[in-house]
N, C-alpha and C positions, 0 to 999 in steps of 0.2 A: 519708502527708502529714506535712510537718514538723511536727515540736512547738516551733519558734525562728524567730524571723528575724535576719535577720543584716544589721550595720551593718560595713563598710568604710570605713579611713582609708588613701591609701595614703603612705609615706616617700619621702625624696629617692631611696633609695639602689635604689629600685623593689621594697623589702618591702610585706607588708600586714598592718596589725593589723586583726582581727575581733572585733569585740561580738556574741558570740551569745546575744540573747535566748529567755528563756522565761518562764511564767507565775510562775512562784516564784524563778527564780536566776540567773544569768546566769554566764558564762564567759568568756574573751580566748581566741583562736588569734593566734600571732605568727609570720607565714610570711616566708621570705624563700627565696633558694636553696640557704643552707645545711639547711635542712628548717624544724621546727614547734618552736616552742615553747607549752606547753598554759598557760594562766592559772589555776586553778583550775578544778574538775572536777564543779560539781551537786551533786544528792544520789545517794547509793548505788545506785537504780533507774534513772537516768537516764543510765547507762553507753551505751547503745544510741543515744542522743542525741547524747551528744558524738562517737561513732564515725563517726556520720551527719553532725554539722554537718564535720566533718574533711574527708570526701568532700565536700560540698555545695561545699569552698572550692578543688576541685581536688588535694587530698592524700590521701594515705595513713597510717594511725597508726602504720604502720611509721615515718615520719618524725619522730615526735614526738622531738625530742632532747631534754629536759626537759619538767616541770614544773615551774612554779609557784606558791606560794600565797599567798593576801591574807591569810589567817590559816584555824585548823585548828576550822571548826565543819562541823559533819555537810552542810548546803549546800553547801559548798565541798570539802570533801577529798572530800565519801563513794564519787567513782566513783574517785578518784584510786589508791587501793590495786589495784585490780583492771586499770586500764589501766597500772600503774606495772609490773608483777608480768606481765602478759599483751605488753609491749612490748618490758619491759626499758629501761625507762626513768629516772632519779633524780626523786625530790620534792626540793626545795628550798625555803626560805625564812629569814625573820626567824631569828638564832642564838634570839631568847628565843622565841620559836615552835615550835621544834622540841620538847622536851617535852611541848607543849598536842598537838600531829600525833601523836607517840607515845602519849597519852594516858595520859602519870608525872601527869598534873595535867590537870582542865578545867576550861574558862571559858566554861563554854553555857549558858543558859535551861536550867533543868530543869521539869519536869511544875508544881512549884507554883507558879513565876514564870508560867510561862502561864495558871495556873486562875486564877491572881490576876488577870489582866486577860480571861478568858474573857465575863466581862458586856459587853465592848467589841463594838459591829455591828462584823462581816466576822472576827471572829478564830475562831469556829467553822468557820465557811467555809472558813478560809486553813488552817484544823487538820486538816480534812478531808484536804485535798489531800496537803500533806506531808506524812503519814501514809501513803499512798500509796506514799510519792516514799522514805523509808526515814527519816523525821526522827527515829525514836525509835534510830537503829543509835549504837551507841558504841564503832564499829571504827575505830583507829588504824592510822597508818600507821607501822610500827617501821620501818623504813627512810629517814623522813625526815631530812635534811642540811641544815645552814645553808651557804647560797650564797656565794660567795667575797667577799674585798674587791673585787675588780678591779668598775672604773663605767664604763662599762656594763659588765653579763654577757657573757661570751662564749657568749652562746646566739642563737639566729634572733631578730632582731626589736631585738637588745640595749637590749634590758631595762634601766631604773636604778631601781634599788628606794628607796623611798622611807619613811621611817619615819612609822608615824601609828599610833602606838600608844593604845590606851583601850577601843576594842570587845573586843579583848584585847589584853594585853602586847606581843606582838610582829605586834601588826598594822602587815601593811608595802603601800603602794601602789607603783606602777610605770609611771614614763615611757617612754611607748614612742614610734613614729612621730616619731625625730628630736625627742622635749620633746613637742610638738605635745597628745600625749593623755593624761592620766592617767588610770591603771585605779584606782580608788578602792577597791574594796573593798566593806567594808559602813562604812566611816566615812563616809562622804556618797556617799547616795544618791538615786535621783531618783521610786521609789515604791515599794510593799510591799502585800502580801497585804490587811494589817491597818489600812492608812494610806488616808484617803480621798481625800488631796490627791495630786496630781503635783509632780515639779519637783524643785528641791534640798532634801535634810531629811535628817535624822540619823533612824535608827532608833528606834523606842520602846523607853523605858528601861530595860523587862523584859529587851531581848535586847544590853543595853552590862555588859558589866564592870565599866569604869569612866568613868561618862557624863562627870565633868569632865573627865577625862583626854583622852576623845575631843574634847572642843569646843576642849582646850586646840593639842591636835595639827592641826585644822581652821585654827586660827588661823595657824600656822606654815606651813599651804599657801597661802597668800594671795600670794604674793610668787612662786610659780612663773609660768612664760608659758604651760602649756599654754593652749588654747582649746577643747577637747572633755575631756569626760568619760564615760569607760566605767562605770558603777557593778556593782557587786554583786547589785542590784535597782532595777528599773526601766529606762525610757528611758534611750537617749544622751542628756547633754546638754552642748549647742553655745553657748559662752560662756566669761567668764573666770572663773577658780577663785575668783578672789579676789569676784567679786560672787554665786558659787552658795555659797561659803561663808558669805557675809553671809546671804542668803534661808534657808538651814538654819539657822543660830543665832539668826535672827529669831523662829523659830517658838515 
């Protein structure tokens, strides 16, 4: 049985970008005929998942021509080393992101950021789980690369990476589906483990680097045209940027 479901947007040029959700993380497939581009990769354990959603969308991981990342926390990279390495495929991302991926420097929630809000309903619960899932893994990717200048990327899906730096340094978003979608990340997102509400909202300020930074980079999305958002956690959601960033920085 799955562990994801899956949201499809399709391009003019007859690609498809995928939001593959799950209970803790979410990921992007970006297909088109050139093959796959991967969005970020889970956590560590969830290798088996992303293999599966691959096939579920009609491909093969052999086709994976890239990766992806919205920035380098153990959610996001942890399967990525092992499908990069088992594919032969490049990581890429943000140039100031790549040291956080190789892990010269990190910028993650450690053990006492979490105890610190451990008295919160549902954060025992949500600790459980990615505990599980590998949240405590602190394996880099030493192979990760910062992605070219060329906008769009010359990968499946072409990709334009978008800077939103604050959750960490080089956290970057990514328009896909012709502008149409943006992959957010974890700078706004639409729910979490730990968060009782649904909808647009920035993560709790235990797991932001630099929480100004983040609201300040939200504000500068305001002015794109997508109208969907793929988030890092949570639902898709169907609206413009500019009023899913007002309802997160409301809160």
């Amino acid at each position: 049985m799955n562990e994801f479901d899956i949201t499809t947007i399709d391009d003019a040029r007859g690609g498809r970008a995928h939001l593959v959700r799950t209970e803790h993380v979410n990921w992007v497939l970006l297909q088109d005929d050139s093959g796959i581009t991967l969005i970020d990769g889970g956590y560590p354990k969830q290798v088996d998942a992303v293999l599966e959603s691959i096939r579920d969308i009609g491909a093969d991981p052999e086709q994976i021509r890239a990766a992806l990342v919205t920035h380098a926390h153990v959610d996001h990279i942890g399967g990525l080393g092992i499908l990069a390495e088992r594919y032969g495929f490049g990581v890429l991302m943000d140039p100031t992101e790549v040291p956080h991926a190789r892990r010269e420097i990190l910028q993650q929630a450690t053990p006492l950021d979490i105890a610190k809000i451990s008295y919160r309903p549902r954060v025992l619960r949500w600790l459980s789980g990615v505990i599980r899932l590998g949240v405590l893994d602190k394996t880099g990717i030493p192979s990760s690369q910062a992605f070219g200048a060329s906008r769009p990327l010359d990968l499946p899906g072409r990709p334009v990476p978008v800077a939103i730096p604050g959750h960490t340094d080089g956290h970057s978003g990514y328009l896909v589906a012709d502008g149409r979608v943006l992959v957010s990340g974890d700078a706004l997102i639409t729910g979490h483990g730990i968060s009782s509400t649904t909808g647009p909202q920035c993560l709790h300020h235990a797991f932001q680097h630099d929480l100004d930074r983040n609201r300040e980079s939200l504000l500068a999305l305001r002015d794109l045209d997508a109208d969907v958002i793929f988030p890092g956690h949570g639902d898709v959601h169907r609206g413009s940027v500019s009023d899913a960033v007002d309802i997160a920085l409301s809160h």
